[in-house]
C-alpha positions as CSV (number, residue, x, y, z in Angstrom):
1,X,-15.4,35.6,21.7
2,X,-18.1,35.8,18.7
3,X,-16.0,38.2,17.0
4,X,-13.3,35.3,17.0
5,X,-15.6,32.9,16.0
6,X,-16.9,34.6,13.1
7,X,-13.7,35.2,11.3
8,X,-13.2,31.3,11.2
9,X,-16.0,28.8,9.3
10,X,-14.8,25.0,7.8
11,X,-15.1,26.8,4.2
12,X,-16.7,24.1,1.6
13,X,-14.6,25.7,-1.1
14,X,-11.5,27.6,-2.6
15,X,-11.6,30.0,-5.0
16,X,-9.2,29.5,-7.8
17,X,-7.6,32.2,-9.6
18,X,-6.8,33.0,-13.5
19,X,-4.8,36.0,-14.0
20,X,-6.5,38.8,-12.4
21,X,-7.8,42.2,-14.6
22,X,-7.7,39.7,-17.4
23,X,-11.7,38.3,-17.1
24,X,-12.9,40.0,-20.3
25,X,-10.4,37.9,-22.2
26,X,-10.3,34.4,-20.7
27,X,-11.4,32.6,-23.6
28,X,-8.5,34.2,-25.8
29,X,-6.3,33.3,-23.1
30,X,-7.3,29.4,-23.2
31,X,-6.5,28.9,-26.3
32,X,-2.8,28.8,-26.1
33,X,-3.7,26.7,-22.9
34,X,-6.0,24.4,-25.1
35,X,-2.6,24.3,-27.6
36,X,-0.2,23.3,-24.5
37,X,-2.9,20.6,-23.4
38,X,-3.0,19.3,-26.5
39,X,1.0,19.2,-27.8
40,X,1.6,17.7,-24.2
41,X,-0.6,14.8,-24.5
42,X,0.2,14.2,-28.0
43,X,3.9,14.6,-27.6
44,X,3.9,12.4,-24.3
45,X,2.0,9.9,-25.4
46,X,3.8,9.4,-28.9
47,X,7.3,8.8,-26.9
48,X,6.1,6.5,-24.4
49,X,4.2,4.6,-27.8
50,X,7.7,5.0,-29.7
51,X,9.4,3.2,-27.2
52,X,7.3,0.7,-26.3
53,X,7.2,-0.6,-29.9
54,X,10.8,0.0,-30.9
55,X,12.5,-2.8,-29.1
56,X,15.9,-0.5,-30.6
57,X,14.7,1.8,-27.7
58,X,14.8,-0.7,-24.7
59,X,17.8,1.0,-23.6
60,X,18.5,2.4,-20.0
61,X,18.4,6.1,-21.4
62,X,14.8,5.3,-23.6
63,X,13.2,3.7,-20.2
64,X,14.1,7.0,-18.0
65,X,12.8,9.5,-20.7
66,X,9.6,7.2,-20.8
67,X,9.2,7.2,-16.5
68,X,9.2,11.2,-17.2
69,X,6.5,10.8,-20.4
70,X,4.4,9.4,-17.6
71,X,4.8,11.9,-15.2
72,X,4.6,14.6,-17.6
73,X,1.2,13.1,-19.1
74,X,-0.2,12.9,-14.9
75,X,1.2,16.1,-14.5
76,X,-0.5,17.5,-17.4
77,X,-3.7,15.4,-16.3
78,X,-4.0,16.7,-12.8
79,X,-3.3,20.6,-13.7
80,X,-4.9,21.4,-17.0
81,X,-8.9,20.9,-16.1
82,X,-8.8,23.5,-13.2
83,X,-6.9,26.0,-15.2
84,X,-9.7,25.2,-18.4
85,X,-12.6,25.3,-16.3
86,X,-11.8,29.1,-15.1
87,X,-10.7,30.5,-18.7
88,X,-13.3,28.9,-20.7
89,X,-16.5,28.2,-17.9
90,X,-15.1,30.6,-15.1
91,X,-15.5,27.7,-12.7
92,X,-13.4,28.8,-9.9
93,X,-14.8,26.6,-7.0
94,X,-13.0,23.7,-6.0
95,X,-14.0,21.9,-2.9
96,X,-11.7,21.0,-0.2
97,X,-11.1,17.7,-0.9
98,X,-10.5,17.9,-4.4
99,X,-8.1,20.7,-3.5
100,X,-6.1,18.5,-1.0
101,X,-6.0,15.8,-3.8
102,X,-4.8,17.9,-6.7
103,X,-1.8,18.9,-4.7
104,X,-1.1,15.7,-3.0
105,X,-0.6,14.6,-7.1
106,X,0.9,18.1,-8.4
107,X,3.5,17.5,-5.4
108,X,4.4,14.0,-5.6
109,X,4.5,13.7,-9.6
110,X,6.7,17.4,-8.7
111,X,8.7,14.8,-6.8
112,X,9.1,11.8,-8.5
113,X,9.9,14.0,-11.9
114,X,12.8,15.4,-9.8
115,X,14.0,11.9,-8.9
116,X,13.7,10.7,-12.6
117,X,15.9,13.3,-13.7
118,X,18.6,12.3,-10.8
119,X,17.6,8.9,-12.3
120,X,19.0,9.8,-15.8
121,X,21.6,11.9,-14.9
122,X,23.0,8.8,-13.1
123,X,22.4,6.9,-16.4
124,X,24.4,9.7,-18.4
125,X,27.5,9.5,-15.4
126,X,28.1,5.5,-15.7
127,X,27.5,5.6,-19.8
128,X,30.4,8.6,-20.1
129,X,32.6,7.5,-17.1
130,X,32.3,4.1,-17.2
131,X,30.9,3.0,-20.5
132,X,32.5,-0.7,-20.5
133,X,30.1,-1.2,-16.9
134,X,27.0,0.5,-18.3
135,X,24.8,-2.2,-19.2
136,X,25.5,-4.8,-16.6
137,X,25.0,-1.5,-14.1
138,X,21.8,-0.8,-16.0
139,X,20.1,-3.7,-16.4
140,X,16.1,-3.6,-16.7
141,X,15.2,-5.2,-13.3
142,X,17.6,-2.7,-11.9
143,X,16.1,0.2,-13.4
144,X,12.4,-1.0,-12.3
145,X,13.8,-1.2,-9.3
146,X,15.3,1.9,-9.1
147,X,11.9,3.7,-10.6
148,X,9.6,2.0,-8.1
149,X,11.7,3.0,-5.1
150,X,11.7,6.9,-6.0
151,X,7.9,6.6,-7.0
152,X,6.9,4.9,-3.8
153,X,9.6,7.6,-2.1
154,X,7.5,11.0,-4.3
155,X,4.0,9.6,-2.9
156,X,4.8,8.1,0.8
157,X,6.3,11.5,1.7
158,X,3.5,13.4,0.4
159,X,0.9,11.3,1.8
160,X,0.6,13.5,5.2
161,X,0.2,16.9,3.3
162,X,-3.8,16.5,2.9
163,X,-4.4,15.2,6.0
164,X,-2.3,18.0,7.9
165,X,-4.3,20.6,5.7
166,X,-7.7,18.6,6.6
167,X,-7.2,19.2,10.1
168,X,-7.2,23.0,10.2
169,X,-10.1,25.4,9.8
170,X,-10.0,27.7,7.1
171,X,-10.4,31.7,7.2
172,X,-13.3,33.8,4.8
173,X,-10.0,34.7,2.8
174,X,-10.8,31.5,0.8
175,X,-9.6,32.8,-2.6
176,X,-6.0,31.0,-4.1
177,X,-3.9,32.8,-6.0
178,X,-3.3,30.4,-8.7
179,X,-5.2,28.2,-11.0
180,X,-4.5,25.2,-8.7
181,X,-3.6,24.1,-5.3
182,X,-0.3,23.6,-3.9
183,X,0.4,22.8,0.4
184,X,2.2,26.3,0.6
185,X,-0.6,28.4,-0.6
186,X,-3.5,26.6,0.7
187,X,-2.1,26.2,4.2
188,X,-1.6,30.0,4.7
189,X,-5.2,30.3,4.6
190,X,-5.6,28.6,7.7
191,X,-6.9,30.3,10.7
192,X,-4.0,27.7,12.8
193,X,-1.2,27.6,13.4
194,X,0.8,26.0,10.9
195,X,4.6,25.5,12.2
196,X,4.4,21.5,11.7
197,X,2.8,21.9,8.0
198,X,5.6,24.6,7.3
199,X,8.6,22.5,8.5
200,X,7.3,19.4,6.8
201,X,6.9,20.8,3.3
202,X,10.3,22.5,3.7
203,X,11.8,19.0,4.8
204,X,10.1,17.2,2.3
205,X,11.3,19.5,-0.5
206,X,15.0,19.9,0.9
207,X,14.9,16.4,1.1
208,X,13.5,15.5,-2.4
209,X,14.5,18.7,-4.6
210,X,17.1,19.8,-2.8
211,X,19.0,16.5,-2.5
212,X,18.2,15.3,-6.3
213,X,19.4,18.8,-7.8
214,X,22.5,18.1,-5.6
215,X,23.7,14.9,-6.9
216,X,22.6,16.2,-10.7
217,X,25.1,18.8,-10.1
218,X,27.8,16.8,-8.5
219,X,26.8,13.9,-11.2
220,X,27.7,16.7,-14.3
221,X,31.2,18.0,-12.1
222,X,32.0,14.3,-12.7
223,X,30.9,13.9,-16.5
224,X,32.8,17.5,-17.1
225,X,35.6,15.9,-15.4
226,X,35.7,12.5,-17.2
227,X,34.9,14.7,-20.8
228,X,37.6,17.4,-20.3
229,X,40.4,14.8,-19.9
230,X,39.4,13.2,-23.2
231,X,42.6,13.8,-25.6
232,X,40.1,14.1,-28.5
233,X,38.1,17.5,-28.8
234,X,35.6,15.6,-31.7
235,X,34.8,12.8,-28.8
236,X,35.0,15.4,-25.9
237,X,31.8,17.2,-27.7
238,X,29.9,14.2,-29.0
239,X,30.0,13.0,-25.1
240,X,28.4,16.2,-23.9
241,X,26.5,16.4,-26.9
242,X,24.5,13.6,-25.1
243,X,23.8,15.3,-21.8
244,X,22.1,18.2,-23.9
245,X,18.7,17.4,-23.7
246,X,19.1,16.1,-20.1
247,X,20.8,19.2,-19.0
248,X,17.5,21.4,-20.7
249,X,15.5,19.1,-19.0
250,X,17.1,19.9,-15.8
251,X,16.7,23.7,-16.4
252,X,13.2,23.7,-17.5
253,X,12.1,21.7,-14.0
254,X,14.3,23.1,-11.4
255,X,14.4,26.9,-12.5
256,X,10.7,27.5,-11.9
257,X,10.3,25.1,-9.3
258,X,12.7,26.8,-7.1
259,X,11.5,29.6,-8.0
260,X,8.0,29.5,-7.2
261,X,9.2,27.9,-3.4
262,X,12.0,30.9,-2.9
263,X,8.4,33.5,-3.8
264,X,6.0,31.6,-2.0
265,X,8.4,30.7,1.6
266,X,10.4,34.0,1.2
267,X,8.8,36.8,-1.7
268,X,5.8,38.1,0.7
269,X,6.1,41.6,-1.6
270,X,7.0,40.5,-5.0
271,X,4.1,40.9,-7.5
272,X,1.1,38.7,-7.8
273,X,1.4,38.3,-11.6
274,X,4.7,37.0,-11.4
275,X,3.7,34.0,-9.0
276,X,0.9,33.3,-11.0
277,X,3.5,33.3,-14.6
278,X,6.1,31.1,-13.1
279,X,3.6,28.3,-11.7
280,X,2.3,27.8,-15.0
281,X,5.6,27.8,-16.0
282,X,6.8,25.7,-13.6
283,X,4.1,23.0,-14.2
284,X,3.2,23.6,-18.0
285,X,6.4,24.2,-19.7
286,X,8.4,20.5,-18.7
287,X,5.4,18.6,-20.2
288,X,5.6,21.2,-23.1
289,X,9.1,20.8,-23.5
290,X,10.5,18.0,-22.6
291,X,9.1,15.5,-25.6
292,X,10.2,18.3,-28.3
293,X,13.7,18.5,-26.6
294,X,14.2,15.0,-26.5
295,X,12.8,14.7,-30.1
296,X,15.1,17.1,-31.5
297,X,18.3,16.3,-30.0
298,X,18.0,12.1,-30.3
299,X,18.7,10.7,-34.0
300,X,16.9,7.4,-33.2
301,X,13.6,9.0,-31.7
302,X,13.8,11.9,-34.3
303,X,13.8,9.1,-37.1
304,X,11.5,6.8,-35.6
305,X,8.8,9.5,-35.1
306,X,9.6,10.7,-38.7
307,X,8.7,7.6,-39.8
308,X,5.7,7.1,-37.8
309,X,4.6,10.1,-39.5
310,X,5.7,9.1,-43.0
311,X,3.6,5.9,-42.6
């Protein structure tokens, strides 16, 4: 019975990880994580100020890729300290409760960045397949409407996943394999058993995710179906040409993202390293990303940045 007892304790703390063998070296490595910080807050924060004072920009497709600036910019907010504080302070403790909160906010703003994309590959479906109805479907109470519903949706459904975690005792194995927690990782540590925790973060994620990368896909079948019956083969690319920086967007979220679940549910003998590279992909890289994609591949936002710039 004491032999049982002492292999459980309520631990006061995880231990976050950096990239193991690599300790000698952490403050090299930070740099280019200071640099990703920096162009994501920066770039974030100059679209979502771009649009707000260009009323040229108060258009459905400007609104959705400011929602994600926001997102992006909490993402960016609620990931980065941790993974600082080991490469430059080798602060690895995080306590339990701060633990629980950083993934109840990695995993809804993981949500609701999932629904804004379904939300602008909807926008990108009515403007090529029904452009005449596009801006009395789109109007701006529709589209706050639209945006509060999926936010309240990302953070209702994630509400349970501390509280579930709160309730379990924790083994000496307290050490996380990543520079931050997420409910899939930190809930293996448990000395309980975790069925309902397990089926709830898989339900929540088919739900959310899965769904939202469904109607994505069957939203671009349609678009690819509306573009390839266009007679004109100037017009069929200039339509598609518009779904470009949506379509990277898409890549750049779901391909790490399903990823990282498929390793952490399913990859119990694939390599440490290779968890650790695609969660910092899969939260670093969209906030990276997403603002130079979007700056590149729109005239209007290109120009109005240039000149911002110029100025």
């Amino acid at each position: 019975m004491s032999a049982v007892n002492d292999t459980k304790f309520n631990s006061p703390v995880f231990l976050l990880t950096g990239l193991p063998g690599q300790e000698d070296v952490h403050l090299w490595i930070a740099i280019p994580f200071c640099l990703v910080y920096v162009i994501s807050i920066v770039g974030n924060s100059l679209i979502l100020f771009i649009i707000k004072t260009d009323p040229t920009l108060h258009e459905p497709m400007y609104i959705f890729l400011s929602m994600l600036a926001i997102t992006d910019l909490g993402m960016s907010i609620t990931t980065i300290p941790t993974i600082l504080g080991i490469y430059l302070f080798n602060s690895r403790e995080i306590s339990l409760d701060a633990c629980f909160a950083q993934l109840f906010f990695i995993h809804s703003l993981s949500f609701i960045e999932s629904s804004i994309l379904l939300l602008m590959a909807f926008d990108r479906f009515v403007a090529i397949c029904n452009p005449l109805r596009h801006a009395s479907i789109l109007t701006l109470p529709r589209i706050a409407k639209m945006g509060m519903v999926f936010v309240l949706r990302g953070f209702v459904l994630t509400f349970p996943l501390p509280f579930l975690l709160k309730r379990f005792q924790y083994c000496r194995a307290n050490v996380l394999s990543h520079s931050y927690c997420l409910n899939q990782e930190v809930m293996k540590l448990a000395c309980s058993d975790i069925t309902v925790n397990s089926i709830y973060g898989l339900f929540i994620t088919l739900l959310m995710v899965g769904l939202d990368s469904l109607l994505i896909f069957v939203s671009y079948v349609m678009i690819l179906k509306t573009v390839l019956s266009i007679a004109s083969h100037t017009e069929c690319l200039r339509a598609l040409n518009t779904c470009v920086s949506h379509f990277c967007a898409v890549v750049l979220f779901y391909t790490p993202e399903i990823g990282l679940s498929v390793l952490h549910r399913f990859g119990k003998g694939s390599p440490p390293l290779l968890q650790i590279l695609l969660g910092y992909i899969y939260l670093l890289v969209p906030p990276l990303m997403n603002p130079i994609v979007y700056s590149v591949k729109s005239k209007h936002l290109r120009a109005r940045i240039i000149r911002v710039f110029v100025k």
